[in-house]
N, C-alpha and C positions, 0 to 999 in steps of 0.2 A: 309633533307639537312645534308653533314659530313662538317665536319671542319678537315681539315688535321693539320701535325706537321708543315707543311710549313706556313699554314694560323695561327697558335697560333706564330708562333716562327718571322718570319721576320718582320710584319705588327710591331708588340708591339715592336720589338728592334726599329726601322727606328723612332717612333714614341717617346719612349723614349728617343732616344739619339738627334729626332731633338730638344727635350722640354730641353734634359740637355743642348743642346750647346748654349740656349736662355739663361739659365740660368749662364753658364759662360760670355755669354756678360756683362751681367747683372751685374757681379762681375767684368768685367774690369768696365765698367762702371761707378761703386761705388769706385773701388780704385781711379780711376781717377779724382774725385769727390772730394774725401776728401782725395787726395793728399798723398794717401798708395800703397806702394808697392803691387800688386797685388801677388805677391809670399808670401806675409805673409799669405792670403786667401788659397793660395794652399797647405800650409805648415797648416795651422789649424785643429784643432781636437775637438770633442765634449769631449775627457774625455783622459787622457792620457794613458791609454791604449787602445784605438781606434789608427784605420790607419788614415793620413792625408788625406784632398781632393784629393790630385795626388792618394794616393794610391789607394782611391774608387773607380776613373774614370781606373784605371790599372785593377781593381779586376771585376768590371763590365764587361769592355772590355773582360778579357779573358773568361768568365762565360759565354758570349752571342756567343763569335767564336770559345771555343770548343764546345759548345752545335750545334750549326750548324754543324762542322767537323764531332762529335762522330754520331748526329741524319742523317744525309746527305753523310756517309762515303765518306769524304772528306778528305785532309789531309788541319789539320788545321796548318795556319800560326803562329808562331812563334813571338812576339814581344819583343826587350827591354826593360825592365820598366825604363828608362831613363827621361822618359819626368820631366822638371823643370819649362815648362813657357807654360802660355794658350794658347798659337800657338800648343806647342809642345800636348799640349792634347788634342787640337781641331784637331790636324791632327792623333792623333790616333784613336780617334772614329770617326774620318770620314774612315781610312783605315778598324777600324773593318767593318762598313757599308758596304764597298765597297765587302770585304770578302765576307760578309752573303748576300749579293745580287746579289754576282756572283754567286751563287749554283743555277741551275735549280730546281724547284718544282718540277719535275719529280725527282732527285735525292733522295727526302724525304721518297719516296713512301714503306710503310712498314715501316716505322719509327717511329710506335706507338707502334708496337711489336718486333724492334730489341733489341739485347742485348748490354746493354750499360755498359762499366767497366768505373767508375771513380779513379782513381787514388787520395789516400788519407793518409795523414800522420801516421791515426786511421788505417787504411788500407782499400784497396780496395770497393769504393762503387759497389755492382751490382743490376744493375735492367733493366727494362724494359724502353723503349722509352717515352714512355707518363708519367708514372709515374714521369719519368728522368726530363722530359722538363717541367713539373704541380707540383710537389713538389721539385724540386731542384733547377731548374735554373732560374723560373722564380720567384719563393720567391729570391735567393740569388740575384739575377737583380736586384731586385726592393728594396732589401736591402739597397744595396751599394749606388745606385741611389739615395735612399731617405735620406742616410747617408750626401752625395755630398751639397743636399739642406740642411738639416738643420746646417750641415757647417756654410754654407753660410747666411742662416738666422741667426744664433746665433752672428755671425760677425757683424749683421746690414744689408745685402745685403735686401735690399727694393722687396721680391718675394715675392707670397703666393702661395697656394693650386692652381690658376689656373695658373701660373709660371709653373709646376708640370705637373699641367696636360697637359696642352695646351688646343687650342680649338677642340671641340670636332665636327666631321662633319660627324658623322652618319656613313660612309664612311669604 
């Protein structure tokens, strides 16, 4: 059996992003609860030089739909980072979604051995497909991602470890 860039790359985002968007209910939920502004939540950080919650869900977002663009030679969409309120973040990860699930599988094809340029401040990452999509994007994903939660935990938001994960269905 192979595992293509399509079956590692879309299954794990769709999957992620449905577990995070439980877990922003979760946080309207709690503000609502004990009568807090839920932008204080968005606006939190674990250490002051860390990004806020808004920025985690922005840095995620773009990490998963240019990795689709560059691995799917697609041209990747372009977002604001505007968002201020958990509507406005739950509509952008619902549009990254939307992005990476409209690429046909068939477009991925050779995308374990295309060459992939990242653009970088240090300057230019180059490598290969798989390497790209196994040590880059899906560590920096799953970073940001888990940055989002412990946010949110550190605040008191009532989640744990299966929050996180979601349930698991073999699947």
């Amino acid at each position: 059996m192979s595992i293509s860039v399509h079956d590692i790359l879309v299954p794990t985002v769709n999957r992620v992003f449905a577990n995070t968007l439980v877990l922003l209910k979760k946080a309207e939920a709690f503000a609502a609860a004990k009568k807090i502004d839920v932008g204080v939540l968005l606006n939190s950080r674990l250490a002051a030089d860390m990004f806020p919650l808004i920025k985690q869900v922005q840095i995620a977002s773009d990490t998963v739909k240019a990795a689709a663009g560059r691995l799917s030679g697609t041209e990747t969409p372009s977002f604001a980072d505007t968002e201020a309120t958990l509507p406005e973040l739950e509509a952008r990860i619902n549009k990254t979604l939307e992005f990476i699930n409209s690429i046909p599988a068939a477009k991925y094809a050779g995308a374990e051995s295309r060459d992939i340029v990242v653009p970088r401040r240090s300057g230019d990452l180059h490598t290969k497909g798989l390497p790209y999509l196994l040590h880059f994007v899906l560590p920096n994903f799953y970073f940001h991602v888990t940055a989002l939660y412990a946010i949110l935990r550190h605040n008191g938001v009532e989640i744990g470890k299966n929050d996180f994960l979601g349930k698991f269905d073999n699947a």
